[in-house]
N, C-alpha and C positions, 0 to 999 in steps of 0.2 A: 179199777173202775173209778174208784175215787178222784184221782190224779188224773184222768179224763173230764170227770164233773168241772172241777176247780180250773181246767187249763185256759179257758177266757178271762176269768177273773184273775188269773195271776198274770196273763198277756196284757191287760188292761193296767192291773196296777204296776206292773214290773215297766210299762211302756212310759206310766206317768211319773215314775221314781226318778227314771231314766232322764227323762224333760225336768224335770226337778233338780235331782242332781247335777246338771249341764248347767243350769243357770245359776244354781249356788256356787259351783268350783267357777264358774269365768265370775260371776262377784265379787267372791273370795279370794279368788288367788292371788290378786294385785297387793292385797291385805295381808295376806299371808307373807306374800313375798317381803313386803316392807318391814315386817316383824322377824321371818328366817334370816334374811341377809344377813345381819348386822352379825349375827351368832357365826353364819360362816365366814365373816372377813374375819371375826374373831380367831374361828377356829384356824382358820388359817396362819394368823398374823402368830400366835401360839406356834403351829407346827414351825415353822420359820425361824423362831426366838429359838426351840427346842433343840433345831436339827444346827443352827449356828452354837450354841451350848456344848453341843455335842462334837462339835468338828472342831472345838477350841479345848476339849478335855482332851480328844484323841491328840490333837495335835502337841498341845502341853505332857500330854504321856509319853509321848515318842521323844520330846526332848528329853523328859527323863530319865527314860530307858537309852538315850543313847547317851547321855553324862555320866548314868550308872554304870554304862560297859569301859567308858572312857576315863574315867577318874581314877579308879585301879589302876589305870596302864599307866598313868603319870610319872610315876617312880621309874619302872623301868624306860620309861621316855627318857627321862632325866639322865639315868643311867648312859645310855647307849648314847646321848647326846653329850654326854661328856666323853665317853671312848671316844669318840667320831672326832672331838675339839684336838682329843691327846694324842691321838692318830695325825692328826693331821698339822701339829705345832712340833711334833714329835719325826715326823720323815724331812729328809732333806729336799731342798729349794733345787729344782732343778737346772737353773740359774749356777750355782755353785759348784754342781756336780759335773761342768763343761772340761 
């Protein structure tokens, strides 16, 4: 019954909050805006720095990891590329063998 009594006067006030609040956000917001921007170019300009940081740690990791798999192999590179030289100084000249 109450909440019956009250319901003009809360139509009333709720209605001029309403017109209130409408003219303070379009006042506002132009104000607001000028003060938020600057924080999200920032935030952006950040995410941007962050995700190039990141694409240059990955990228430097991968070299790495793949010098790490490949510096081991050297020896036996050396290896086999010296068979390959004594193979091949070592069979006869086809040239000769006519």
């Amino acid at each position: 019954m109450f909440w019956l009594l009250t319901l003009p006067f809360r139509i009333v006030f709720g209605l001029i909050f309403a017109i209130v609040g409408t003219v303070l956000a379009v006042v506002f917001f132009p104000i607001a805006l000028v003060l938020w921007l600057p924080f999200v170019l920032l935030r952006g300009a950040f995410k941007i720095l962050g995700a190039l940081f990141l694409a240059l740690a990955f990228a430097v990791g991968a070299i790495l990891l793949f010098a790490a798999v490949l510096v081991p192999l050297i020896p036996l590179l050396l290896l086999l590329a010296g068979g390959w030289l004594v193979y091949r100084i070592a069979r006869p000249s086809p040239l000769v063998a006519g």
